[in-house]
C-alpha positions as CSV (number, residue, x, y, z in Angstrom):
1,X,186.4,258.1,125.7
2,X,184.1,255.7,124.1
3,X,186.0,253.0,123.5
4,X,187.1,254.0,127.7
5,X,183.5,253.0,128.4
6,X,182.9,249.6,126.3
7,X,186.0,248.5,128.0
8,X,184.2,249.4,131.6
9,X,181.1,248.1,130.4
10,X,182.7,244.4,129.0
11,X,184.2,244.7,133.1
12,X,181.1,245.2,134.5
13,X,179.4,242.3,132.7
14,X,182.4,240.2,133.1
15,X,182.4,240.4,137.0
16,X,178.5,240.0,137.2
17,X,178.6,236.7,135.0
18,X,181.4,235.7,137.4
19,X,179.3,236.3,140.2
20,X,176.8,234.3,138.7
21,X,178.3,231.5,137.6
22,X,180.2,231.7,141.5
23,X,176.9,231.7,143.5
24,X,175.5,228.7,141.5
25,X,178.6,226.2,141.3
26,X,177.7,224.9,144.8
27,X,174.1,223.8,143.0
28,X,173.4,220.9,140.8
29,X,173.1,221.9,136.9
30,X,169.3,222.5,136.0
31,X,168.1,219.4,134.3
32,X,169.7,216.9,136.1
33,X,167.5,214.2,137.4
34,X,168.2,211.3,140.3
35,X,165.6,208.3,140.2
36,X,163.6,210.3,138.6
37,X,163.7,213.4,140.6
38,X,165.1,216.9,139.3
39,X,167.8,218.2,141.8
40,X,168.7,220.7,138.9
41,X,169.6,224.1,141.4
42,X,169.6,222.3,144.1
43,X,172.8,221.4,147.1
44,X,174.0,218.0,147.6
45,X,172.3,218.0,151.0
46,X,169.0,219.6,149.0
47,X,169.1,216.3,146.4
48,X,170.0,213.7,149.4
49,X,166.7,214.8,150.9
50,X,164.9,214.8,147.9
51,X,165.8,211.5,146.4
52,X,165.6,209.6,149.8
53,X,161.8,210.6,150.4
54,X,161.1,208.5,147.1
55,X,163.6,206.2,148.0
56,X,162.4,205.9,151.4
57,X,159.0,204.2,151.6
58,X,160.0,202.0,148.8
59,X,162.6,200.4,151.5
60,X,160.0,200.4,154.4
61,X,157.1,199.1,152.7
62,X,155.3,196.6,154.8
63,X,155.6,193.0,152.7
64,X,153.7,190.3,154.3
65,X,156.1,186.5,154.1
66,X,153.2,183.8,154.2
67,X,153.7,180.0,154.3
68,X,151.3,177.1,155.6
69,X,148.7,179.5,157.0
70,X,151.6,181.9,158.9
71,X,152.5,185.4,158.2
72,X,155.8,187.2,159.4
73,X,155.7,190.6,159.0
74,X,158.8,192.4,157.3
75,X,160.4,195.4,155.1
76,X,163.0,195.8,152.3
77,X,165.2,197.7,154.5
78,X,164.5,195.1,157.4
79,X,165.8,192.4,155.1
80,X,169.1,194.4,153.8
81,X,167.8,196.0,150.6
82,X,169.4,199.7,150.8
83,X,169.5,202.6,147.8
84,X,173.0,204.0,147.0
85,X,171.1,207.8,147.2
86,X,174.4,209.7,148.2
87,X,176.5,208.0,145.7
88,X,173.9,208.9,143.1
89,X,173.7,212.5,144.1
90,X,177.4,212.5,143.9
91,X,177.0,211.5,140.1
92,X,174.7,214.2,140.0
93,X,176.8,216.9,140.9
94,X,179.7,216.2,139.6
95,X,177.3,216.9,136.4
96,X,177.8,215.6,132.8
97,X,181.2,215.6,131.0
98,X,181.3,219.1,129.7
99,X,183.8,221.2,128.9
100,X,184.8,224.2,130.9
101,X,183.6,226.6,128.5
102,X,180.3,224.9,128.1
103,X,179.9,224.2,132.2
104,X,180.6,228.0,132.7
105,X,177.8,228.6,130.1
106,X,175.0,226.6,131.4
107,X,175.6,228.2,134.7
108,X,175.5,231.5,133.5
109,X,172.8,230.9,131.5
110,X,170.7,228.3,133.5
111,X,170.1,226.3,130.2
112,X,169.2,222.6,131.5
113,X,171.4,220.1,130.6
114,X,170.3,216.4,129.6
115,X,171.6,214.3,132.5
116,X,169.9,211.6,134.4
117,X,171.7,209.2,137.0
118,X,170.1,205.8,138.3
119,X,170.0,205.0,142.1
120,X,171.4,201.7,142.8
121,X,169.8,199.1,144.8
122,X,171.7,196.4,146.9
123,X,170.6,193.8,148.6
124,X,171.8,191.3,151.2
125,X,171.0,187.6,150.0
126,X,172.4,186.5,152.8
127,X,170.8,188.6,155.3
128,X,167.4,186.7,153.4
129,X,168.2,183.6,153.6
130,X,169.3,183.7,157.6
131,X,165.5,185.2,157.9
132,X,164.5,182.2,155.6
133,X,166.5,179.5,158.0
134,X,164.9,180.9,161.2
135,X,161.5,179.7,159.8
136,X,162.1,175.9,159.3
137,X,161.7,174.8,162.5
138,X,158.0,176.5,162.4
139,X,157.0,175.1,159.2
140,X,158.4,171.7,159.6
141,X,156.2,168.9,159.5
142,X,157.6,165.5,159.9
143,X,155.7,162.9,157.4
144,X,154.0,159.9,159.3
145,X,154.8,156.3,158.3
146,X,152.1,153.8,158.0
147,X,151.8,151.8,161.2
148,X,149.2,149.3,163.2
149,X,150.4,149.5,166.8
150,X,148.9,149.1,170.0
151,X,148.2,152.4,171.4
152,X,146.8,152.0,175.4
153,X,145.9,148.5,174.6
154,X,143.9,149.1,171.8
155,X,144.5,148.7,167.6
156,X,145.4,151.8,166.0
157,X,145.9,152.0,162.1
158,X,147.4,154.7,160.8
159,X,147.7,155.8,157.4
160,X,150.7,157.3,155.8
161,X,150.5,161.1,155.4
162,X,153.2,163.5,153.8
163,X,155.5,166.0,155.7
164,X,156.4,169.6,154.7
165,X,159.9,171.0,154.5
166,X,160.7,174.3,153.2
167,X,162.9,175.1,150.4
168,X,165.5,177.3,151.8
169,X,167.1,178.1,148.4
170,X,163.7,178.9,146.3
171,X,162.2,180.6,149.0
172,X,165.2,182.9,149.4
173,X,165.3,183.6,145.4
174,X,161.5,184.0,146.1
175,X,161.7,186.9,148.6
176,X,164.5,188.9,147.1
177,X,162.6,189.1,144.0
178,X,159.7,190.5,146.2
179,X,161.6,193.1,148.1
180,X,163.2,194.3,144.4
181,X,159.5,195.0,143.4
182,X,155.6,196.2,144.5
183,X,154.5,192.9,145.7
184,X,153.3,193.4,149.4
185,X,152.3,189.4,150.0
186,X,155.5,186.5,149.2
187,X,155.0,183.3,149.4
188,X,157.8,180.7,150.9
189,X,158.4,177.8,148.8
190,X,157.7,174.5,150.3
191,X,157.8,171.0,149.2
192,X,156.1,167.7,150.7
193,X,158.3,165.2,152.6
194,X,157.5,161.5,151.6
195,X,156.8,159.5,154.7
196,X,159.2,156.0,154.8
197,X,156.3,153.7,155.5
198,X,153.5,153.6,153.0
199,X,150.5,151.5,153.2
200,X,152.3,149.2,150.2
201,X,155.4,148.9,152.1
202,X,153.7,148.7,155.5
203,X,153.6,144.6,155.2
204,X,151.6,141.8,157.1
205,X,150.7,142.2,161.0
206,X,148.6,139.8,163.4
207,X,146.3,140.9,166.0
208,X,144.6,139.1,168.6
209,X,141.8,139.9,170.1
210,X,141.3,138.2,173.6
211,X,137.9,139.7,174.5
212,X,136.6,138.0,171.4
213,X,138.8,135.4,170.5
214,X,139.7,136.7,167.3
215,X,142.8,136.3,164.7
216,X,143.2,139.4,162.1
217,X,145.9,139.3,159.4
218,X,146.3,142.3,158.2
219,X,148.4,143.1,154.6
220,X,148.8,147.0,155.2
221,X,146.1,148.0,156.7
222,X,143.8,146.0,154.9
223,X,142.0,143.2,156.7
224,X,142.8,140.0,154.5
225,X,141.5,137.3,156.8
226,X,139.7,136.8,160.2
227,X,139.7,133.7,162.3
228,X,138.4,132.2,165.3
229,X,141.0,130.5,167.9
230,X,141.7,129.9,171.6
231,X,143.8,131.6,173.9
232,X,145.1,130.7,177.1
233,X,143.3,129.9,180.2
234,X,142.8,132.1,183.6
235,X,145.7,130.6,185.1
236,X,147.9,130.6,182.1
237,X,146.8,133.9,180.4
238,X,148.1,134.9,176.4
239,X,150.9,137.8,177.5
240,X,149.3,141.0,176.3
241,X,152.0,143.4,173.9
242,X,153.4,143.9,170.7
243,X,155.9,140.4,169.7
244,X,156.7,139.7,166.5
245,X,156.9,135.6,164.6
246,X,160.7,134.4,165.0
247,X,160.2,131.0,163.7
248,X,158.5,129.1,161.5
249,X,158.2,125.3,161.6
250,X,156.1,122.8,159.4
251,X,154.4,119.4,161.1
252,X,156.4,120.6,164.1
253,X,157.8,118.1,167.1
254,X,156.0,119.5,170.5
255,X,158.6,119.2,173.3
256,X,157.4,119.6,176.6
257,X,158.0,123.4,177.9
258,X,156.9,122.6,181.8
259,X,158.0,118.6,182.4
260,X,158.4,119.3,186.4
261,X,155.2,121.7,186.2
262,X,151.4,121.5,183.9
263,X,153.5,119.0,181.9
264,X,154.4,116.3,184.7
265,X,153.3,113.2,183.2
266,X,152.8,114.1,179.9
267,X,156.1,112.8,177.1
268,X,158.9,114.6,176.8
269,X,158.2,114.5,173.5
270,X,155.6,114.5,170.4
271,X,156.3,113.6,167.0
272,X,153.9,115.4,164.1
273,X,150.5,113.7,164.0
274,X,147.0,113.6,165.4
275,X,148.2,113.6,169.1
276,X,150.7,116.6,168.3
277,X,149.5,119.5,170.5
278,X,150.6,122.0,167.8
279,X,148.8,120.7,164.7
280,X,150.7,120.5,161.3
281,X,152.0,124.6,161.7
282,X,153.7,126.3,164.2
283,X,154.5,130.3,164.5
284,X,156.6,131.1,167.2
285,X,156.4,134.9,168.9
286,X,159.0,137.0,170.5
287,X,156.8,136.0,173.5
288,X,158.5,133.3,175.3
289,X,156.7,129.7,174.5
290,X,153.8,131.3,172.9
291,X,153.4,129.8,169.6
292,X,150.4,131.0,167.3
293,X,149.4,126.7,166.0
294,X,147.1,124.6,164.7
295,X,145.0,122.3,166.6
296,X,143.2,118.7,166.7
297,X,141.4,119.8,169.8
298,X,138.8,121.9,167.1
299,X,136.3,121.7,170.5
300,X,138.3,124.2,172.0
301,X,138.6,127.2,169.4
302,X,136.5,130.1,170.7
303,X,137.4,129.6,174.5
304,X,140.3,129.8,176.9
305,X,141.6,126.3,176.9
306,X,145.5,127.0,175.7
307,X,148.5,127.4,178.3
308,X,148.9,130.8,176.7
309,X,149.2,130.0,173.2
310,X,146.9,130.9,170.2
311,X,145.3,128.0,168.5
312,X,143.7,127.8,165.4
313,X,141.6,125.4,162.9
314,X,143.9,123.4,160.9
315,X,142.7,124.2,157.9
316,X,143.2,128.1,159.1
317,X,146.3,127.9,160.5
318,X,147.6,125.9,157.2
319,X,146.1,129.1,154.9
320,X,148.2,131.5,157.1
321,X,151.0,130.0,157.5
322,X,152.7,130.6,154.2
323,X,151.5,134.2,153.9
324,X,153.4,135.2,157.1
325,X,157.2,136.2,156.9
326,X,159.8,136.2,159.9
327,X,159.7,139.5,161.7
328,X,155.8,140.0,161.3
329,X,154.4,141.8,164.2
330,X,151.4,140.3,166.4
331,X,150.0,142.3,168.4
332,X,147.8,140.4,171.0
333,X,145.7,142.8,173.7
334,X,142.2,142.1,175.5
């Protein structure tokens, strides 16, 4: 009878730890965490929701990308960073490596076991770095050379002055590391872009001035020297523009450029001396027949007495002369 009843009882207990045991195996073991979070007791579908609403605003946190000034707003989530929750959870309830014996006690008992699983993070680099490329058109800056140009008829000197390029790959490295972490401001990476032309490579240019009668060399865009000279007459004005010296001659011969025109009568031809009309030095311009040249008319210098050349002082156009290389620019404008 007795023994009857311990075997009844041992049943009884036996089919209620079963039960037990049954009605919990769809849950997570108690003490097992996900990124941080206890699911212990809880379903799959129970954890997924937990873990994703820590998961969640860590992926749609607004980060600010700034560069020169801009702002573009964007999220981890936006740029491809994503959290491997259901994987995790997976991890979680397939439980620790226990034995069966040990699995079936836990459950019955509802002792926590020590078991923790880490969410993964992923994120797209290249996803980044396509955002990244969309933005250097809109922070490109292209670097100015050095220049003296004629700009609507008047002398402008411009000085060199960097660009600004970005840097594609450290900018990229950049914002990943941001969206891994709390930062809510990144900064793009961007590095100066050296202009061609500098003032010490910008070389020698001449300008004349008609309105005043004026000669500047420039070295750069330094003024090195100014000097007084005559340019051409009303009827044969000095052709406004931007030449350049083609040729360079020393006690030159002066041929006669209009024999059946302002030169009937005069020679053909004039060998280097006092009656040369060209002096001892002789710059020739892109400008057809206009010569930059000394002269031994000094009387004239200061007005419009030339048939469209530039004449200078000997003694000024002998100092020049050997400071300006082929290919200099002269820019002559009223």
């Amino acid at each position: 009878m007795i023994v009857g009843l311990v075997v009844l009882l041992l049943a009884v207990g036996t089919a209620a730890a079963s039960a037990r045991v049954s009605a919990s195996s769809g849950r997570i073991l108690t003490g097992v965490q996900v990124g941080g979070v206890d699911v212990g007791g809880m379903t799959r579908a129970e954890a997924v929701a937990a873990v994703e609403a820590t998961t969640r605003p860590k992926l749609r946190r607004g980060v600010s990308v700034v560069a020169s000034g801009k702002r573009w707003p964007v999220t981890p989530a936006g740029l491809g960073r994503g959290a491997a929750v259901e994987q995790a959870v997976d991890q979680a309830v397939a439980g620790p490596d226990l034995s069966w014996m040990s699995g079936f006690w836990h459950r019955l008992t509802g002792r926590p076991v020590a078991h923790a699983v880490d969410v993964r993070y992923s994120d797209d680099e290249q996803k980044v770095e396509r955002f990244v490329k969309a933005l250097v058109p809109k922070l490109a800056v292209a670097p100015t050379d050095a220049s003296i140009n004629l700009v609507d008829g008047r002398v402008v000197r411009q000085k060199a002055r960097d660009g600004r390029a970005l840097d594609v790959e450290a900018s990229t490295r950049a914002l990943v590391k941001a969206l891994r972490g709390p930062k809510r401001t990144v900064k793009l990476v961007t590095r100066p872009v050296d202009p061609k032309v500098t003032e010490d490579k910008l070389g020698k240019t001449i300008e004349i001035n008609l309105s005043s009668n004026r000669l500047t060399f420039y070295e750069g865009l330094k003024v090195r020297r100014t000097y007084p000279v005559a340019t051409g007459q009303p009827s044969f004005p000095t052709p406004q523009g931007t030449w350049e010296v083609v040729n360079k001659r020393v006690n030159p011969t002066w041929t006669n450029p209009d024999p059946e025109g302002w030169g009937k009568g005069m020679p053909k031809s004039i060998p280097p001396g006092p009656g040369n009309p060209l002096g001892t030095r002789a710059l020739s311009t892109s400008a057809s027949g206009i010569l930059i040249h000394g002269t031994y008319a000094s009387g004239s210098i200061g007005t419009y007495a030339s048939h469209g050349c530039i004449r200078m002082f000997l003694s000024d156009v002998e100092a020049l002369f050997p400071q300006v290389p082929l290919g200099t620019p002269v820019l002559i404008h009223r």
